[in-house]
N, C-alpha and C positions, 0 to 999 in steps of 0.2 A: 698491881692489878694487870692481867695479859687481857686485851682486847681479844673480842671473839673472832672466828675467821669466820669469812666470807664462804658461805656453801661452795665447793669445789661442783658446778656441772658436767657433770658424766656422758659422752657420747659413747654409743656404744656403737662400736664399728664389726660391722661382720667379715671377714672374706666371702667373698663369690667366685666362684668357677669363670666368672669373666674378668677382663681386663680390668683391675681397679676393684676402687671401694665405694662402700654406701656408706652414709653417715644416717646418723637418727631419724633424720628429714625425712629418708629416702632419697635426697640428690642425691648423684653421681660425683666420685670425687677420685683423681684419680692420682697416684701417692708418684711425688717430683723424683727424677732419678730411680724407677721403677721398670722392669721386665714386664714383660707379658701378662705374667701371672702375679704381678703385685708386689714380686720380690725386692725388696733394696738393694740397689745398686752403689758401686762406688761412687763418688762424686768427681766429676773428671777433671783430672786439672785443666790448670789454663797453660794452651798452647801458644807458645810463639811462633808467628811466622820464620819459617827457618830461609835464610838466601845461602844458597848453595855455592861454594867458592866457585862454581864454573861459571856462574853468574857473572864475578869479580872479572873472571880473565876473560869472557867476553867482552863485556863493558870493556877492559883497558886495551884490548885487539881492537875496536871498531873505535874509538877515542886515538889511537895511535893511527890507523889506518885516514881517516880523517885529517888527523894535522898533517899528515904528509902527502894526501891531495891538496890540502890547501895551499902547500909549501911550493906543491911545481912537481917533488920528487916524483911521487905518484898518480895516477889517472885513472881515473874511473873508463875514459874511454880509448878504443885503439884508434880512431881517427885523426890523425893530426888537426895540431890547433894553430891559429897566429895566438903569439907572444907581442906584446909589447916591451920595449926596452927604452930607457930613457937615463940619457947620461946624467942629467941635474934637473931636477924639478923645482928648484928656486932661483932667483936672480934678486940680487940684491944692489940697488943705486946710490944707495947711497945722498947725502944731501943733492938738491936737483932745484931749479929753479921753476914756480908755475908755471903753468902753460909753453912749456921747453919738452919738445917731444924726447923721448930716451926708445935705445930699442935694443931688444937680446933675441937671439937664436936659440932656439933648441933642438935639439937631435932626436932623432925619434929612428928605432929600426926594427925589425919584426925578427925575433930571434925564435919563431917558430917554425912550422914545418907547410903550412899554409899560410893564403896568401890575408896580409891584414888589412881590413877595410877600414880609415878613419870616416866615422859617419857623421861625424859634426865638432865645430868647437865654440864653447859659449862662455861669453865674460860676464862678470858679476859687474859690471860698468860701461859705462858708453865710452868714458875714457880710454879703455884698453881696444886695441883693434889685431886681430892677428890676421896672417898672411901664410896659405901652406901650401907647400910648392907641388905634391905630389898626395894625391887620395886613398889609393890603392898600394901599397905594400906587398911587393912577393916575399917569398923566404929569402933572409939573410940582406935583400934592401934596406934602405936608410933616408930618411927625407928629414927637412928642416920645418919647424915655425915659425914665423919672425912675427914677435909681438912689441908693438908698440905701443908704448903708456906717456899719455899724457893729465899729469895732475889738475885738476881743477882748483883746489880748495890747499891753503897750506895744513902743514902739521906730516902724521906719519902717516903711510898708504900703506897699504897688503892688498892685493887686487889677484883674484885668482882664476884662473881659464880652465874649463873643463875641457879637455878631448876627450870625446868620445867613441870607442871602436868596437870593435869584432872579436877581442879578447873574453875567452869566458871567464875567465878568474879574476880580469881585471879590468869592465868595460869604462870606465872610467878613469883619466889619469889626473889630477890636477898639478896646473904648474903655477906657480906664484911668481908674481912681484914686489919686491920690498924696495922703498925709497920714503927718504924726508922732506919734502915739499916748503919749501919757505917762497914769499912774496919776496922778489928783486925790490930796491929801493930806486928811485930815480933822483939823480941828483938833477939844480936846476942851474941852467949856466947863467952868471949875472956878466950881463956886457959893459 
């Protein structure tokens, strides 16, 4: 036995001289991917955003141009800069006994074209104390800072001094101190 079908509803659609269609209702309906006048149209593909290789070489121009301002090589500006220079940024002591001051020099000199201003220096510690002989920096000058560290506590220290200057690529410098702090033992003298 075939089941019977289901009455097929018939809409009867007219064209109109205007944009679109009517349906039986009378709504207005008006036909997807269609012209003006009601026509079917293609269906449009889908488009991918295209990036244009000049894109690429821009991008890698202004990426390249950049690492080599950050480098020193190139400059954004004509006016001369101070440089900072620094012959060692670490000092290592090595085993040391508490409360036994230790002390290093560092060299600092302005390898730019204007004059460098150190505007501060700040330890991460009370134990660390630095000393610096000269503020201001001309071109091609050179000054010392003499920092003194005294351990408090045994075991291992890393103690680190910020100078801070006039550098625009590098207004900060840190310089460290590394040593191993052990407690002295006392012997007792028996008479």
């Amino acid at each position: 036995m075939t089941t019977p079908r289901p009455p097929v509803q018939e809409f009867r659609v007219e064209r109109t001289s205007e944009s679109g269609l009517y349906d039986r209702n009378g709504g207005f309906r008006r036909r997807r991917n269609a012209d003006a006048d009601g026509n079917h149209l293609a269906r449009p593909k889908s488009v991918k955003p295209r990036v244009k290789p000049i894109h690429f070489l821009l991008t890698g121009v202004l990426l390249i141009v950049f690492a080599l301002a950050r480098a020193g090589v190139m400059s954004f500006t004509t006016a001369p800069q101070p440089r900072i220079a620094v012959e060692e940024t670490a000092a290592a002591f090595g085993r040391i006994p508490t409360s036994q001051p230790v002390q290093h020099r560092f060299a600092l000199s302005n390898s730019g074209k204007a004059p460098l201003l150190i505007l501060g220096i700040k330890a991460n510690c009370e134990c660390t104390f630095a000393e610096l002989s000269r503020k201001v920096l001309e071109a091609g000058q050179s000054t010392s800072i003499e920092l003194t560290f005294t351990p408090k506590k045994p075991g291992e220290r890393q103690q680190r001094v910020l100078v801070m200057t006039n550098d625009p690529d590098y207004p900060v410098t840190v310089l460290t101190l590394k040593a191993t702090a052990y407690k002295p033992t006392t012997r007792a003298t028996v008479r």
